[in-house]
N, C-alpha and C positions, 0 to 999 in steps of 0.2 A: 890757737889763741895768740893775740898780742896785745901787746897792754903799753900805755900811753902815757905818761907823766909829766906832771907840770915842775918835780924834783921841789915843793916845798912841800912841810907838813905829812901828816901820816897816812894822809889815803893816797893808793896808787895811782887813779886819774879816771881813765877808761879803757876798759876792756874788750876787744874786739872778738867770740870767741865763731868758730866756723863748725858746723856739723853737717852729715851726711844724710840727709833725710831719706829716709825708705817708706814707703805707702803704709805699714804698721808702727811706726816711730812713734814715739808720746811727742805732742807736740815744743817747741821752744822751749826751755823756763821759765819765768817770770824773774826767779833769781838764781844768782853763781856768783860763791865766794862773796858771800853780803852785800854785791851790784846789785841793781834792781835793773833791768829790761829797759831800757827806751823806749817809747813808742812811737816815735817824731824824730828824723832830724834837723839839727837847727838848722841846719842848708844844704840845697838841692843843687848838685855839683854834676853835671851831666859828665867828667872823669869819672864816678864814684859806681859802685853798683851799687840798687837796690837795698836796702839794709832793714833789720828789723823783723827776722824772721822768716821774711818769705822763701819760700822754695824757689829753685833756678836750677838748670844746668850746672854741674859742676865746676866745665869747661871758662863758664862764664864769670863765675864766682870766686874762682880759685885765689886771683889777685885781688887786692883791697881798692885797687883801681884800675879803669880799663888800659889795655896794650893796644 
C-alpha cells in the first residue's frame, strides 16, 4: 500500500494499494478503508503501469512505474 497526500484537511488523498491475485481470489474491492475504487485514470502516462484492478505479472507491477 502507499498512500499520497496533498497535507491539507482530513482526508488522506489516494491510496495505492497492490495484491497478489491467484485464479480463486475474490476479485478487487470496490472499497478500502472508506476509499472508493477508481475506475479511470485521469491520465494515461506510458511511465505508469496499468492501474485499476487488472491482473499482470508480478515482475511487471511491482514498481508504481516502469524501470
Amino acid at each position: 500500500m502507499s498512500t499520497f497526500t496533498q497535507w491539507t484537511g482530513e482526508d488522506l488523498g489516494t491510496i495505492w494499494v497492490k495484491t497478489r491475485l491467484g485464479a480463486d481470489d475474490d476479485p478487487v474491492p470496490e472499497q478500502i478503508l472508506d476509499a472508493q475504487r477508481i475506475r479511470s485514470t485521469p491520465t494515461v502516462d506510458s511511465n505508469l503501469n496499468p492501474q485499476g484492478g487488472l491482473p499482470g505479472p508480478w515482475h511487471e507491477r511491482l514498481p508504481h512505474f516502469r524501470l
